[in-house]
Every structure is written in structure tokens, then in C-alpha cells.
PDB file of N, H, CA, C and O in Angstrom:
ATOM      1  N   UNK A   1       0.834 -62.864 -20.479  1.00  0.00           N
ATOM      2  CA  UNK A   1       1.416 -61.872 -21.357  1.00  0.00           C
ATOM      3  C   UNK A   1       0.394 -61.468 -22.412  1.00  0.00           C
ATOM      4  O   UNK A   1      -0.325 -62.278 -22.997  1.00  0.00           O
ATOM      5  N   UNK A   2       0.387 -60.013 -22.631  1.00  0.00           N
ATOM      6  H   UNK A   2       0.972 -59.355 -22.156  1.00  0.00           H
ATOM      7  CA  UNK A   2      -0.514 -59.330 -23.699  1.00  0.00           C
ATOM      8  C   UNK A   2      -0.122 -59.435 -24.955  1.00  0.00           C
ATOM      9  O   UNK A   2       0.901 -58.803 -25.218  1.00  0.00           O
ATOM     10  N   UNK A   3      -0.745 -60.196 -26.052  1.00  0.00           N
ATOM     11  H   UNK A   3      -1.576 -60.709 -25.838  1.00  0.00           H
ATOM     12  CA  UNK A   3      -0.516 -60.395 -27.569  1.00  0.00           C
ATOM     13  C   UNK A   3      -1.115 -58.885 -28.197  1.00  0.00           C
ATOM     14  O   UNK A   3      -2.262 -58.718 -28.611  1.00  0.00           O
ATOM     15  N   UNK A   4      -0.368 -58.172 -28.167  1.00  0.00           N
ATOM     16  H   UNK A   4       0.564 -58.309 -27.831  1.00  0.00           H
ATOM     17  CA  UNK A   4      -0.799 -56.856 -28.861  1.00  0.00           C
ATOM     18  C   UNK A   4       0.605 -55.931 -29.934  1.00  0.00           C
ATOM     19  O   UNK A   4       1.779 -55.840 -29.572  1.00  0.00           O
ATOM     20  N   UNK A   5       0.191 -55.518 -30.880  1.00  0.00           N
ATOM     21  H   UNK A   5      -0.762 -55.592 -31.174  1.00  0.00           H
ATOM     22  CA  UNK A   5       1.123 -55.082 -31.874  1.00  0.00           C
ATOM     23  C   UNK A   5       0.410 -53.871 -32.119  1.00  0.00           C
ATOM     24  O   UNK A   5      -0.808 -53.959 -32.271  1.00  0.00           O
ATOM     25  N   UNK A   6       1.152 -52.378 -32.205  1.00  0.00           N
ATOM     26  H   UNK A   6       2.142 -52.306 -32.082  1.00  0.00           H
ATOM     27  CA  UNK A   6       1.008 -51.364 -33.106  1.00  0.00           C
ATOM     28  C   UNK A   6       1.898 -51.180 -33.898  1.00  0.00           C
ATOM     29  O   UNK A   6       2.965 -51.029 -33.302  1.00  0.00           O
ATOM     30  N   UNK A   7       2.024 -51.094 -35.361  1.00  0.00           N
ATOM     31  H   UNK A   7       1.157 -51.216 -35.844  1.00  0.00           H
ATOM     32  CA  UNK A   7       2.652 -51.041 -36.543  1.00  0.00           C
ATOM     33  C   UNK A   7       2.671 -49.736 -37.002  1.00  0.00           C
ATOM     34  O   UNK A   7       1.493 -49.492 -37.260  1.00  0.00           O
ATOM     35  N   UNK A   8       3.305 -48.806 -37.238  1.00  0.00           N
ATOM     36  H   UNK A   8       4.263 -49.005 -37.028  1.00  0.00           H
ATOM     37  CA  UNK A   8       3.197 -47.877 -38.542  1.00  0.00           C
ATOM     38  C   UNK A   8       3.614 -48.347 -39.562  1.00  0.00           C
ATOM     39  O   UNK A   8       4.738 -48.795 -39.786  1.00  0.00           O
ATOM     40  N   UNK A   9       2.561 -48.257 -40.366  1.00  0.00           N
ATOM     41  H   UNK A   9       1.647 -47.894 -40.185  1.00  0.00           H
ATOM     42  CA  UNK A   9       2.536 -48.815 -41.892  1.00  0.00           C
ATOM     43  C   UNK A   9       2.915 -48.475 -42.882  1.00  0.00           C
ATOM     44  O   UNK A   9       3.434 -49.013 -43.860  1.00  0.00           O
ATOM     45  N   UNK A  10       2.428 -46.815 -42.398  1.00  0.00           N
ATOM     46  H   UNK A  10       2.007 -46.377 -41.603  1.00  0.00           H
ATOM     47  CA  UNK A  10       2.320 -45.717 -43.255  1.00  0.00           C
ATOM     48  C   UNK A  10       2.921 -44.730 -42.959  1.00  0.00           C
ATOM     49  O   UNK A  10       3.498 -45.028 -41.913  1.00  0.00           O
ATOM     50  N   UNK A  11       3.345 -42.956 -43.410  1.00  0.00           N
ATOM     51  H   UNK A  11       2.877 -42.713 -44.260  1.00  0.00           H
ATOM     52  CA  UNK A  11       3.437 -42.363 -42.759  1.00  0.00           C
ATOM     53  C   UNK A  11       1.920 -41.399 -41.997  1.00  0.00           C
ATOM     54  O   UNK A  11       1.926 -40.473 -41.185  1.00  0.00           O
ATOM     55  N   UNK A  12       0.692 -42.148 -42.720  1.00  0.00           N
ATOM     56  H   UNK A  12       0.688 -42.900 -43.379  1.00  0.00           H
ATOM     57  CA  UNK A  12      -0.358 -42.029 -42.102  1.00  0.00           C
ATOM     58  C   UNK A  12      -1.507 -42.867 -41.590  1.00  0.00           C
ATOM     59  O   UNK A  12      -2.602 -42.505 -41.160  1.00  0.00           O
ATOM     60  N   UNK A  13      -0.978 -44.116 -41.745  1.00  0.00           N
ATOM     61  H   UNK A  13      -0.089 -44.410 -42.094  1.00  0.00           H
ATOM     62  CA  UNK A  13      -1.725 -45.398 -40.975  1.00  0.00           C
ATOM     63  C   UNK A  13      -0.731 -46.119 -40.034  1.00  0.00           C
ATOM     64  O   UNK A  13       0.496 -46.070 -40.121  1.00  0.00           O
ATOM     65  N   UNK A  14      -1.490 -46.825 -39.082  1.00  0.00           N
ATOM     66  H   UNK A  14      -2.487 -46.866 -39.011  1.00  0.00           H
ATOM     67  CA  UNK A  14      -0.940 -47.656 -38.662  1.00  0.00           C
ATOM     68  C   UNK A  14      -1.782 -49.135 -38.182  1.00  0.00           C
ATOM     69  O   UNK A  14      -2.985 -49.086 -37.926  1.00  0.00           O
ATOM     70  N   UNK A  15      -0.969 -50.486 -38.093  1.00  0.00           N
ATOM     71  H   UNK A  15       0.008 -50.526 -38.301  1.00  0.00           H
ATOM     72  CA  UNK A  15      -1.819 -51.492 -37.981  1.00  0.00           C
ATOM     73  C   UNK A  15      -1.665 -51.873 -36.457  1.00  0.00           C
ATOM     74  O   UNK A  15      -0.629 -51.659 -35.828  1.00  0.00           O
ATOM     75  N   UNK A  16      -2.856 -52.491 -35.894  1.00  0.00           N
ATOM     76  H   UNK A  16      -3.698 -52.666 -36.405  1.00  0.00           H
ATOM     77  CA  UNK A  16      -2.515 -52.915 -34.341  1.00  0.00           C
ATOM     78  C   UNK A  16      -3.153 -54.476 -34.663  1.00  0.00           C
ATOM     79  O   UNK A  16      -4.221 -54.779 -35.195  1.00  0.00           O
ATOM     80  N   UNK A  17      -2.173 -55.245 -34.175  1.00  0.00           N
ATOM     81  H   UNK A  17      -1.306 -54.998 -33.743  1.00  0.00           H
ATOM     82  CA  UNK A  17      -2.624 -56.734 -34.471  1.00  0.00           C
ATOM     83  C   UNK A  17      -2.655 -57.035 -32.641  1.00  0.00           C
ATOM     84  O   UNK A  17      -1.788 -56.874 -31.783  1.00  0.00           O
ATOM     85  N   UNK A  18      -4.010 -57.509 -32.576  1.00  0.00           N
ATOM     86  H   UNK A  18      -4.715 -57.640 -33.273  1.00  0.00           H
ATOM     87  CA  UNK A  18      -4.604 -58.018 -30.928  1.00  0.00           C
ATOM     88  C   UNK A  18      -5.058 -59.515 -31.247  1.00  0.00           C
ATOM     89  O   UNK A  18      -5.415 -60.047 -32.298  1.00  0.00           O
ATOM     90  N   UNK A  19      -4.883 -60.083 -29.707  1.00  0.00           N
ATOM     91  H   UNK A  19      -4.593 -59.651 -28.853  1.00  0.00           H
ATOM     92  CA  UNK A  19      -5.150 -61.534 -29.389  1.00  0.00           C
ATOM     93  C   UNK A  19      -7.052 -62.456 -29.906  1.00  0.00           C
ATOM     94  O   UNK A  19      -7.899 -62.336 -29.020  1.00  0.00           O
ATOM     95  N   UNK A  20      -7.277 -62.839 -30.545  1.00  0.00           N
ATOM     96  H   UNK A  20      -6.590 -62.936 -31.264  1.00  0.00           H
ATOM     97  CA  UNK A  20      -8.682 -63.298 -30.932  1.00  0.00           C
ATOM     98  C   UNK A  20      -9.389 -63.680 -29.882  1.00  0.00           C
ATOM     99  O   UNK A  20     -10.522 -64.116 -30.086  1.00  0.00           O
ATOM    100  N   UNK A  21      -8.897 -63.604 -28.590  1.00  0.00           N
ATOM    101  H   UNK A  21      -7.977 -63.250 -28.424  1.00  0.00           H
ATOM    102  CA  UNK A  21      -9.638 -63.904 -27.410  1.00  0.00           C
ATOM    103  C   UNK A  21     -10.617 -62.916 -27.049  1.00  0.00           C
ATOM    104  O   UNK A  21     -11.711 -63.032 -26.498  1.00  0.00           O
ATOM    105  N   UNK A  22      -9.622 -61.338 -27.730  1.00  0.00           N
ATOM    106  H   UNK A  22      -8.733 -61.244 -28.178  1.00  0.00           H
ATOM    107  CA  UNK A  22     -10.534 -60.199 -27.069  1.00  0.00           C
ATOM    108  C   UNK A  22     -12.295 -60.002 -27.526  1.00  0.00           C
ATOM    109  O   UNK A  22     -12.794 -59.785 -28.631  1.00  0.00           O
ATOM    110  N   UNK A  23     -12.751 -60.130 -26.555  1.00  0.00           N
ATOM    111  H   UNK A  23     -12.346 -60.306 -25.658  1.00  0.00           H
ATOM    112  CA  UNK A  23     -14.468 -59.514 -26.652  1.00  0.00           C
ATOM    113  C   UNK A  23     -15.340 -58.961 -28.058  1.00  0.00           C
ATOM    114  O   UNK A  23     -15.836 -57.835 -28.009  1.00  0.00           O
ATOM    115  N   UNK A  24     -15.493 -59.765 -29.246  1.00  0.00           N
ATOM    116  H   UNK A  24     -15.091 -60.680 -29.286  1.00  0.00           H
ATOM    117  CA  UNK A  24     -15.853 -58.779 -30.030  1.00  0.00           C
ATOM    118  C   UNK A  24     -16.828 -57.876 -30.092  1.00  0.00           C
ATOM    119  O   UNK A  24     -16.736 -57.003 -30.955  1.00  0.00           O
ATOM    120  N   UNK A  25     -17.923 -57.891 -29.229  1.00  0.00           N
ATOM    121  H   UNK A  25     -17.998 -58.600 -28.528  1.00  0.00           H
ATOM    122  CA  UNK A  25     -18.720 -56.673 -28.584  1.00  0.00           C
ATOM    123  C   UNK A  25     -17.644 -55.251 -28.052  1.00  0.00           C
ATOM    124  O   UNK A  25     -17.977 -54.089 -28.286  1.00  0.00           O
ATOM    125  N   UNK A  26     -16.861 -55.472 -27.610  1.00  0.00           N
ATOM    126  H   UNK A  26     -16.590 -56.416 -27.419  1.00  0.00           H
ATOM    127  CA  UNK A  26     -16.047 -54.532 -26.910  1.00  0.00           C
ATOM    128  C   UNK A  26     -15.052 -54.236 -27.808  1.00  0.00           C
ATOM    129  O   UNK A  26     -14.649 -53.073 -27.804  1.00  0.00           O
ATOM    130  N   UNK A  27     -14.542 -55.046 -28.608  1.00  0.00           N
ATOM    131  H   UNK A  27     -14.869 -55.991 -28.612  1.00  0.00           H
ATOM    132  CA  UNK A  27     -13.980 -54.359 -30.051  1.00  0.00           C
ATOM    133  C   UNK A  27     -14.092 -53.526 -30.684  1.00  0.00           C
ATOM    134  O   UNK A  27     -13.331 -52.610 -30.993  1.00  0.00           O
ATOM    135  N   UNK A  28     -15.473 -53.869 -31.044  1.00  0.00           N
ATOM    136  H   UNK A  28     -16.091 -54.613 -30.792  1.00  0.00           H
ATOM    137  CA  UNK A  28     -16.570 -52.833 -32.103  1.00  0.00           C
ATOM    138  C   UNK A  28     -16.528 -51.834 -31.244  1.00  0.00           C
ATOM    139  O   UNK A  28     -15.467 -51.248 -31.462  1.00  0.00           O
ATOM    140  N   UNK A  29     -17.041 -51.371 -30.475  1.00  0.00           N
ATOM    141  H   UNK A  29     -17.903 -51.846 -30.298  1.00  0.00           H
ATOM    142  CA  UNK A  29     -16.948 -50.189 -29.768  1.00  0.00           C
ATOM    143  C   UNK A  29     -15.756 -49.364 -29.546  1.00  0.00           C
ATOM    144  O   UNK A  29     -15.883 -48.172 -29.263  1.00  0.00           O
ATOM    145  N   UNK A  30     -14.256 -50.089 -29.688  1.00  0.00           N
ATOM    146  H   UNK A  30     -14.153 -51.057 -29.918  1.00  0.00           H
ATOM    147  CA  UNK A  30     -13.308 -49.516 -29.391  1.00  0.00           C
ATOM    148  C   UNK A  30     -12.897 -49.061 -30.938  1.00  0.00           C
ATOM    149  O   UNK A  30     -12.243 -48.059 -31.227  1.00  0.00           O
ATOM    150  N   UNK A  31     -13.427 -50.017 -31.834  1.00  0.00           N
ATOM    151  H   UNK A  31     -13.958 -50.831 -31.598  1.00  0.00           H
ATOM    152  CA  UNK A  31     -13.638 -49.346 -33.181  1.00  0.00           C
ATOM    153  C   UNK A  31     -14.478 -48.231 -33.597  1.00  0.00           C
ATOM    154  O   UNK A  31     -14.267 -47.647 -34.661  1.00  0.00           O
ATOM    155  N   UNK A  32     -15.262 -47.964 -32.939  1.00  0.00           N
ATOM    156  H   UNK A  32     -15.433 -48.438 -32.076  1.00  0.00           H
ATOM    157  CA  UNK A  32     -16.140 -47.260 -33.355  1.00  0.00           C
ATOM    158  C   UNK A  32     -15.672 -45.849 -32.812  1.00  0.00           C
ATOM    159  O   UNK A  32     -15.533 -44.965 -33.657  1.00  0.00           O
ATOM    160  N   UNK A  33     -15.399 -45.531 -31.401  1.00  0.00           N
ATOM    161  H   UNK A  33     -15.512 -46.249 -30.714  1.00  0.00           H
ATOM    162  CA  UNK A  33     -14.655 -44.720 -30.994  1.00  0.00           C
ATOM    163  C   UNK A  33     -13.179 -44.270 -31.786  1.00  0.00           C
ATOM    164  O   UNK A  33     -12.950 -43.063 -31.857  1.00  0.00           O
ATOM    165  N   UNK A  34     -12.566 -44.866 -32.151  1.00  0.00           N
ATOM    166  H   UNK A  34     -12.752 -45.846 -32.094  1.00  0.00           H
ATOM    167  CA  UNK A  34     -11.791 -44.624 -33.025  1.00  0.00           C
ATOM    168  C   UNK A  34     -12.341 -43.591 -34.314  1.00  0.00           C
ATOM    169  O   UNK A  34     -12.208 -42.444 -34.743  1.00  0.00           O
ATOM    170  N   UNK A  35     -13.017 -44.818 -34.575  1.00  0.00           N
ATOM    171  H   UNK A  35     -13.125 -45.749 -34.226  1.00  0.00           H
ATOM    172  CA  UNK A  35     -13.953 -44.233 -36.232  1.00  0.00           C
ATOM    173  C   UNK A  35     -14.070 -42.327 -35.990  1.00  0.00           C
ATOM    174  O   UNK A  35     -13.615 -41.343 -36.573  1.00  0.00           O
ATOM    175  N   UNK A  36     -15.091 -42.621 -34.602  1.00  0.00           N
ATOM    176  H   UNK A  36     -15.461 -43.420 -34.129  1.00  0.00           H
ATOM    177  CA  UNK A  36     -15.220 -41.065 -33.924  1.00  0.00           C
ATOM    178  C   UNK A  36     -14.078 -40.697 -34.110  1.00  0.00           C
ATOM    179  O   UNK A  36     -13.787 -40.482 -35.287  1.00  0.00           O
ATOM    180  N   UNK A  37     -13.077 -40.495 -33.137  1.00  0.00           N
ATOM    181  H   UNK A  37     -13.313 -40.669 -32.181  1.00  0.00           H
ATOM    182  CA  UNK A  37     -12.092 -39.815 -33.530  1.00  0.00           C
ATOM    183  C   UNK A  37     -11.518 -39.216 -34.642  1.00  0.00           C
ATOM    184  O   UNK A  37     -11.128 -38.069 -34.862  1.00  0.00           O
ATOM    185  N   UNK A  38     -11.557 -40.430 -35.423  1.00  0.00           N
ATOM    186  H   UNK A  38     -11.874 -41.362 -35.245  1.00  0.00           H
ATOM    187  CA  UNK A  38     -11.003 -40.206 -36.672  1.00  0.00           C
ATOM    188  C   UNK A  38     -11.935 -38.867 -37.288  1.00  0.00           C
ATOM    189  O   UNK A  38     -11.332 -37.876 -37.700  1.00  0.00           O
ATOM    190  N   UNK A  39     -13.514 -38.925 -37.317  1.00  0.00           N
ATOM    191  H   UNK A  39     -14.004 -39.730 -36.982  1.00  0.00           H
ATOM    192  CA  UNK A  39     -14.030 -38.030 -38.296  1.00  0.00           C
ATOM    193  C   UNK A  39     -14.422 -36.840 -37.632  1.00  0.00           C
ATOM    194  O   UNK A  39     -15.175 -35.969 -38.067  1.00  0.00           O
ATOM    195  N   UNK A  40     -13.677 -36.899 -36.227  1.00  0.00           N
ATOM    196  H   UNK A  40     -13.065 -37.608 -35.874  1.00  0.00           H
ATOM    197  CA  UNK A  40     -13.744 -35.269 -35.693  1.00  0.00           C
ATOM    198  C   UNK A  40     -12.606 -34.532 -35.361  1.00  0.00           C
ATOM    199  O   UNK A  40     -12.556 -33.434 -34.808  1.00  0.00           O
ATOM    200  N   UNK A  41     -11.643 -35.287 -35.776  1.00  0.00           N
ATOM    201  H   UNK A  41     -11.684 -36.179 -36.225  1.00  0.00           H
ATOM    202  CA  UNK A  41     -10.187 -34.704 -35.453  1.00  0.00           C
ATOM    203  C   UNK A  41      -9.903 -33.255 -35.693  1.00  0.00           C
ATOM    204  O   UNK A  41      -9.196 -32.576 -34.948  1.00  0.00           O
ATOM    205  N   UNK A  42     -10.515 -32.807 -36.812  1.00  0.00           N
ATOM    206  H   UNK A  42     -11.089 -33.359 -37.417  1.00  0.00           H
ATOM    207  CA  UNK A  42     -10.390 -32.004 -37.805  1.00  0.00           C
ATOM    208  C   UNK A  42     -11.624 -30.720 -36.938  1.00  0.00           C
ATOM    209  O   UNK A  42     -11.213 -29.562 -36.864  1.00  0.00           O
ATOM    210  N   UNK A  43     -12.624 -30.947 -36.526  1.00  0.00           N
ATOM    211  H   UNK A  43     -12.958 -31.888 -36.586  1.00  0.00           H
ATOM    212  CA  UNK A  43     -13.931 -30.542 -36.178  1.00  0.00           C
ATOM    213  C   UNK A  43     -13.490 -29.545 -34.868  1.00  0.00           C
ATOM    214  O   UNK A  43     -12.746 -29.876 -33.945  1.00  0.00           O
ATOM    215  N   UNK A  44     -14.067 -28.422 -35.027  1.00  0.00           N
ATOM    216  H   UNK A  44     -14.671 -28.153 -35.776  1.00  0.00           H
ATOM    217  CA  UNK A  44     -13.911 -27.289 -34.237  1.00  0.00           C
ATOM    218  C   UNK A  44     -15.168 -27.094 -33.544  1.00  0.00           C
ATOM    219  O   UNK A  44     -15.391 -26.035 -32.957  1.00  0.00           O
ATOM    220  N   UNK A  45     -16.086 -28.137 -33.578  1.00  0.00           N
ATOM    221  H   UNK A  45     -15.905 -28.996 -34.055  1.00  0.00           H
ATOM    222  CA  UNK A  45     -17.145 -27.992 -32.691  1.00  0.00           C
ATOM    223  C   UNK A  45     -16.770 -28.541 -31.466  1.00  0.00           C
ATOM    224  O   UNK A  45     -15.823 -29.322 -31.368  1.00  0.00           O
ATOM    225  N   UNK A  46     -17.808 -27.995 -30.045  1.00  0.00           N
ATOM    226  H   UNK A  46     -18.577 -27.360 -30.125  1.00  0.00           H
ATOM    227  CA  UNK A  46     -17.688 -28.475 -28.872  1.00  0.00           C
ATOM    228  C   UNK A  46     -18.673 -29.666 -28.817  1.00  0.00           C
ATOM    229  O   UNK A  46     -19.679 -29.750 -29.522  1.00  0.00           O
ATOM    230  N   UNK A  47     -18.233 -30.673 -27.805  1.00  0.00           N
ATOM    231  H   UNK A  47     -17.416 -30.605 -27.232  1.00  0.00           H
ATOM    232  CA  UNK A  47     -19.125 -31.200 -27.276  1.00  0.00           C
ATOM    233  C   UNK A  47     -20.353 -30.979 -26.969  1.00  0.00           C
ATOM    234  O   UNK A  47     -21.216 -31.854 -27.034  1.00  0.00           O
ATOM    235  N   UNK A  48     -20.578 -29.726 -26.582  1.00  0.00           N
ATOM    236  H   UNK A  48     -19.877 -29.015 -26.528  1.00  0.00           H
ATOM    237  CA  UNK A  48     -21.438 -29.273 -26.176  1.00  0.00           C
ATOM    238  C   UNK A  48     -22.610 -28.778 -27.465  1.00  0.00           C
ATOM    239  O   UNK A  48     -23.820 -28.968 -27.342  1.00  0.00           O
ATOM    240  N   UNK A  49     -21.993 -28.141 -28.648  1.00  0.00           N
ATOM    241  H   UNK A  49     -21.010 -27.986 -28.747  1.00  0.00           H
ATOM    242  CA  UNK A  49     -22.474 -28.200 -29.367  1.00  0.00           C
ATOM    243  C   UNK A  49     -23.076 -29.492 -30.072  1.00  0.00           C
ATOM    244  O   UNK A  49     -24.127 -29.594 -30.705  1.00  0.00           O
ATOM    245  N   UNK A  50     -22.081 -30.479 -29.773  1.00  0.00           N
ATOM    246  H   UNK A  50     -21.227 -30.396 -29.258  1.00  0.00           H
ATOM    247  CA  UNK A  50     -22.979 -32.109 -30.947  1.00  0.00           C
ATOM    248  C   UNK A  50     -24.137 -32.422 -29.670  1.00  0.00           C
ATOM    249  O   UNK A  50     -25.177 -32.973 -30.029  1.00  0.00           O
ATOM    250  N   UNK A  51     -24.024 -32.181 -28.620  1.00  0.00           N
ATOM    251  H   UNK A  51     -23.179 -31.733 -28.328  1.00  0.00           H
ATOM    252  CA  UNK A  51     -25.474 -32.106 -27.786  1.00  0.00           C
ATOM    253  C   UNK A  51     -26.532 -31.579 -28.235  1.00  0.00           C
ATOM    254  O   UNK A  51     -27.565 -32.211 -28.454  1.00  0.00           O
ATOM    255  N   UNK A  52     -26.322 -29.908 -28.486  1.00  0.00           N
ATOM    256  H   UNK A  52     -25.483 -29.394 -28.308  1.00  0.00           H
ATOM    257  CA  UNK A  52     -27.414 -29.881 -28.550  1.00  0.00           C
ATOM    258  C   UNK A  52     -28.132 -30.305 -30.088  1.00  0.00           C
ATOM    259  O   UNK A  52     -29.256 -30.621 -30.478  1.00  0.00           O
ATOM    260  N   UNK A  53     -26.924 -30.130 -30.630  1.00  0.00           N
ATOM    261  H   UNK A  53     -26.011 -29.873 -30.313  1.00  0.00           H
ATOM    262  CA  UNK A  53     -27.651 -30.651 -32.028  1.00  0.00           C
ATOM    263  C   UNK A  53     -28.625 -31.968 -31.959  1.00  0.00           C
ATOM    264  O   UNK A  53     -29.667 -32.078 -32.604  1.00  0.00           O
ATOM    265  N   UNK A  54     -28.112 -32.914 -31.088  1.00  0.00           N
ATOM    266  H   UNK A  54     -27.265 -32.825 -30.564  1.00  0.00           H
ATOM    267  CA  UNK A  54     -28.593 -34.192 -30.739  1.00  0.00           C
ATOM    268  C   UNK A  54     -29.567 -34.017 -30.205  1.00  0.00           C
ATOM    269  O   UNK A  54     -30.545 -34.598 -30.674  1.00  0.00           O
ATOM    270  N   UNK A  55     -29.739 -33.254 -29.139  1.00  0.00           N
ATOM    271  H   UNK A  55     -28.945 -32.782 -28.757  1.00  0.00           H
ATOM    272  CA  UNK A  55     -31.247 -32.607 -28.694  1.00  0.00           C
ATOM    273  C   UNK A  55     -31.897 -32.232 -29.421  1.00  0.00           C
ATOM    274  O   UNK A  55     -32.955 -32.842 -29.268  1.00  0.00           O
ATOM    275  N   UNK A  56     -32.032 -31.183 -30.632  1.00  0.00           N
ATOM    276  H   UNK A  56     -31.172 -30.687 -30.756  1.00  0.00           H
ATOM    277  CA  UNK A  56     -32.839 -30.676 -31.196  1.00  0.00           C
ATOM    278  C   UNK A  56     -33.280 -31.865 -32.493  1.00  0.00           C
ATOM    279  O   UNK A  56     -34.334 -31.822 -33.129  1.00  0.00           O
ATOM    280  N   UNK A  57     -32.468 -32.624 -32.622  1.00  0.00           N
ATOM    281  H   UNK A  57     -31.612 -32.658 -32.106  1.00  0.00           H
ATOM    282  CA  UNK A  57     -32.778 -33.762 -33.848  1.00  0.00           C
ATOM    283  C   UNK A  57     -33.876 -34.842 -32.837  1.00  0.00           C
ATOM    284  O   UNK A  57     -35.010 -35.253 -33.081  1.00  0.00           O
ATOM    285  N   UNK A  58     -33.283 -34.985 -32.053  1.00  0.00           N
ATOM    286  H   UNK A  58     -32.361 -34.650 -31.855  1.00  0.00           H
ATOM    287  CA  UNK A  58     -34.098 -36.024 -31.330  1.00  0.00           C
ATOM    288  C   UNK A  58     -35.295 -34.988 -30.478  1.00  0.00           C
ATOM    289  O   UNK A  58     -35.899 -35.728 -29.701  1.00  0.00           O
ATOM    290  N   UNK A  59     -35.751 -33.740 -30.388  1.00  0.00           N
ATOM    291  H   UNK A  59     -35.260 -33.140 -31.019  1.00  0.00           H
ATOM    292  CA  UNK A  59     -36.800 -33.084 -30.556  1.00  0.00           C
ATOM    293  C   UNK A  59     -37.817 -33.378 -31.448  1.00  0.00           C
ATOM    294  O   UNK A  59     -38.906 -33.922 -31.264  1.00  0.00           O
ATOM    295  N   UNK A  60     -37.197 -32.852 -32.626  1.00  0.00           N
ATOM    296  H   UNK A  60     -36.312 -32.411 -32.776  1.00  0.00           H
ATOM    297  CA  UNK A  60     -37.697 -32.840 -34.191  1.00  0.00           C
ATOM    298  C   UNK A  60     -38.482 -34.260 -34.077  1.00  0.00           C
ATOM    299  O   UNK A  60     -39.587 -34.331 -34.613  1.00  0.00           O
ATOM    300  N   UNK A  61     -38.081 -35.124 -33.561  1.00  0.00           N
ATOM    301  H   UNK A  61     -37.183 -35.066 -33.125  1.00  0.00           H
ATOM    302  CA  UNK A  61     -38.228 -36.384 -34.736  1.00  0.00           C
ATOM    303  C   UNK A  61     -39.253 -36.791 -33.575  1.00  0.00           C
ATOM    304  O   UNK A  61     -40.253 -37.367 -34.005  1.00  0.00           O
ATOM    305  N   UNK A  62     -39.205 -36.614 -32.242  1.00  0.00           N
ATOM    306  H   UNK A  62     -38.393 -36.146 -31.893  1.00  0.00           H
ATOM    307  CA  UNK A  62     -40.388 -36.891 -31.519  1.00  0.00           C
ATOM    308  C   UNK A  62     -41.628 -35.874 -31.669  1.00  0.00           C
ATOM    309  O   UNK A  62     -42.756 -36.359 -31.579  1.00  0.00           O
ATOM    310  N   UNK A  63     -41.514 -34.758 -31.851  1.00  0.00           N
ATOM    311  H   UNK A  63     -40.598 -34.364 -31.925  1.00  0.00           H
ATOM    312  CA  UNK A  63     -42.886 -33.896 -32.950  1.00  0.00           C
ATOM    313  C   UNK A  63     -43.679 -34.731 -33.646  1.00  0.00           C
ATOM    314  O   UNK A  63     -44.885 -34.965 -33.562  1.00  0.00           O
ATOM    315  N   UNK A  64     -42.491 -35.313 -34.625  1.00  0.00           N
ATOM    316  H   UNK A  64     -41.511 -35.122 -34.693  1.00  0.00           H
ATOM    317  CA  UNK A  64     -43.264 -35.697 -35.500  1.00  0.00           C
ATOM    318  C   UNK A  64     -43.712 -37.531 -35.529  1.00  0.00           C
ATOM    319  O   UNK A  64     -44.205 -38.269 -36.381  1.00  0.00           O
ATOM    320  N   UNK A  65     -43.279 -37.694 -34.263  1.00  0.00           N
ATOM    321  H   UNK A  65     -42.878 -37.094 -33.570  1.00  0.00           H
ATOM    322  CA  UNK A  65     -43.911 -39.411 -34.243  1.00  0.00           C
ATOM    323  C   UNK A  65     -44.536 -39.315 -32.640  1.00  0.00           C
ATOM    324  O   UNK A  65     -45.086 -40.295 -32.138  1.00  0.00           O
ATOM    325  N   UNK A  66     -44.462 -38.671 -32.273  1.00  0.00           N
ATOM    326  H   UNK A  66     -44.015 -37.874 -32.681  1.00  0.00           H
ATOM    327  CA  UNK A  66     -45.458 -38.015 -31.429  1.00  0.00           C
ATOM    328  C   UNK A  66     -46.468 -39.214 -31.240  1.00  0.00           C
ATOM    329  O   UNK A  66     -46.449 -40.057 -30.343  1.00  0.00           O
ATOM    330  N   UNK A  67     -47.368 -39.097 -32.307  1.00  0.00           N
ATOM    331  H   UNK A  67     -47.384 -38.413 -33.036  1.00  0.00           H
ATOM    332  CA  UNK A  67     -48.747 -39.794 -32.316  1.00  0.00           C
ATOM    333  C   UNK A  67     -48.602 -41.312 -32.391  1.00  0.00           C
ATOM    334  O   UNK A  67     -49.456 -42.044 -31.891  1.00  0.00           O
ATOM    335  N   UNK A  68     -47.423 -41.826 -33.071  1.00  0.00           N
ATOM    336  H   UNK A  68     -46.730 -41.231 -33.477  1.00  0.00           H
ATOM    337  CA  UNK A  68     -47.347 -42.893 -33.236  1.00  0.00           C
ATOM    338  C   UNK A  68     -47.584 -43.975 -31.794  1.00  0.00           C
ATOM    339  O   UNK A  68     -48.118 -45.083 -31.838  1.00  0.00           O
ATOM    340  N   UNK A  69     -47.021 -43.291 -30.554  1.00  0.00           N
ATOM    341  H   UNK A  69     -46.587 -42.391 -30.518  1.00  0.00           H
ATOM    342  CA  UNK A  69     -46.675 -43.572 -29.270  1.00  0.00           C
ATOM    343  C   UNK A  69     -47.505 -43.174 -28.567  1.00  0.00           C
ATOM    344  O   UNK A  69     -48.019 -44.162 -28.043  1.00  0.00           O
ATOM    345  N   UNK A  70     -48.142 -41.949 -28.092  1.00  0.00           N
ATOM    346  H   UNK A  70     -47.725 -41.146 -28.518  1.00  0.00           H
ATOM    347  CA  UNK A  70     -48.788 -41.569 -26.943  1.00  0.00           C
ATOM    348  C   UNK A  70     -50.444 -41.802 -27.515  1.00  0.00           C
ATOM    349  O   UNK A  70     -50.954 -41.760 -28.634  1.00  0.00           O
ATOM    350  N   UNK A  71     -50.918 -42.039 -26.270  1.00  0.00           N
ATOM    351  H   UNK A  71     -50.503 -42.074 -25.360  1.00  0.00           H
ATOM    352  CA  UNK A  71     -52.557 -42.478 -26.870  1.00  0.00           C
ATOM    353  C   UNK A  71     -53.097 -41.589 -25.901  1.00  0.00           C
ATOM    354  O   UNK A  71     -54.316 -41.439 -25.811  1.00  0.00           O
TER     355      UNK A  71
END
């Protein structure tokens, strides 16, 4: 049997109480995804757009360390 609880706490939180067995590597991540969620809920960008942004940052930043790496 699964030891798992979701609570509304709030009328805008809620608590989920899980078993201490679960994975805390795989936690964090299911936290973190959350986290995501949480700070794009609101966000009218596409996917497609936080790509390329991610592309062009991770462009940028190999320009400029470039030298650090290639001989």
C-alpha cells in the first residue's frame, strides 16, 4: 500500500505528505518540475521559444569561452 497524502491547506496551497522510502534524487526533480510549473503557469511563452532562448544563451557564452577549450 502507497503512504501518500494531498492536503489543501489553503485556498491556494496544498500539502502532499509521501513515504521516506521514496528516492531523494527523484524527489528533487519532481520538485523541481513543480517549481517549473509553478513559475510558468502564468507565462505565454512557447516551448519553443525557452529553446531558442536557451540556444542563443548557450551560443553567447560559448563565443566567449571559446578559447578557454579549443586549442
Amino acid at each position: 500500500m502507497y503512504n501518500l497524502l494531498i492536503e489543501r491547506t489553503t485556498i491556494d496551497q496544498s500539502m502532499i505528505t509521501i513515504s521516506s522510502h521514496i528516492n531523494s534524487f527523484k524527489l528533487q526533480r519532481l520538485i523541481d518540475y513543480i517549481i517549473y510549473l509553478e513559475a510558468t503557469s502564468k507565462s505565454k511563452a512557447k516551448p519553443s521559444d525557452a529553446g531558442r532562448l536557451a540556444d542563443d544563451v548557450n551560443n553567447s557564452w560559448w563565443e566567449k569561452n571559446r578559447n578557454r577549450f579549443a586549442k
